[in-house]
C-alpha positions in Angstrom: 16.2 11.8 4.0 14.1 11.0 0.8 11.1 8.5 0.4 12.2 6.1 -1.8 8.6 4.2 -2.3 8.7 0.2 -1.5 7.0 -2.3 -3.0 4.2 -3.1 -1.1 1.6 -5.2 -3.4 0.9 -8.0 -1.9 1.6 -7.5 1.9 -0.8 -7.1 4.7 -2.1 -3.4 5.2 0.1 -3.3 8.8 3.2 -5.0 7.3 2.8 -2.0 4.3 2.6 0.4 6.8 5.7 -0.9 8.4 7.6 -1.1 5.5 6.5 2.7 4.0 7.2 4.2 7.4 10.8 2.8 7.2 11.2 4.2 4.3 10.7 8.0 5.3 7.4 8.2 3.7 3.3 8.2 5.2 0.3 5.9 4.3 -1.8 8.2 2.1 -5.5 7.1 1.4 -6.5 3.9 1.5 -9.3 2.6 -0.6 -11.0 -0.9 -0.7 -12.2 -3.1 -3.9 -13.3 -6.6 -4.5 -10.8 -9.1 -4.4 -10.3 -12.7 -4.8 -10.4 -14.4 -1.0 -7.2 -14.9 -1.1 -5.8 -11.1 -1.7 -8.5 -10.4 0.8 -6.6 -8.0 3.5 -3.7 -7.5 1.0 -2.1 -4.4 -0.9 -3.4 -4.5 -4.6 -2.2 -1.2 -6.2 0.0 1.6 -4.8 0.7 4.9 -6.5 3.3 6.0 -6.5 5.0 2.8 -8.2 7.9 1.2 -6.5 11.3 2.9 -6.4 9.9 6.7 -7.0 12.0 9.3 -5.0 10.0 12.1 -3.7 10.4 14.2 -0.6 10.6 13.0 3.0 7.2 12.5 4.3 5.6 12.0 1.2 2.2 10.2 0.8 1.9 6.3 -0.5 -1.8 5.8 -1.5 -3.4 2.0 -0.7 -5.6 -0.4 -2.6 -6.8 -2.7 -0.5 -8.4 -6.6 -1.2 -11.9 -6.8 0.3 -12.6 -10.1 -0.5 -15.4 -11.3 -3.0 -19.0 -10.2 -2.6 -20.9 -12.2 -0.1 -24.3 -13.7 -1.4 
């Protein structure tokens, strides 16, 4: 089977997870940034983009939403 990559911007990290694992491919690194509150928790980039076919097993890298800097 191939990966076809999902779109996962804008889901939770687990649901991402989920949804990259059904599609025959692994979380990759996963990185965090400042976010707006509500993105906090969220997927804000990928790479690959959406719809890429590469080999079974391949790795989908994460952005993740921190939240806004606490004062």
């Amino acid at each position: 089977m191939k990966c076809v990559v999902p779109n996962v911007v804008g889901l939770t990290l687990a649901r991402a997870r989920t949804r990259i694992v059904n599609h025959h491919c692994r979380v990759g690194a996963i990185a965090r940034k400042r976010s707006s509150l509500q993105k906090r928790g969220k997927v804000l980039v990928q790479a690959p983009k959406p719809g890429k076919r590469l080999k079974n097993g391949a790795k989908v890298n994460l952005v993740i939403g921190k939240g806004p800097r606490r004062t």
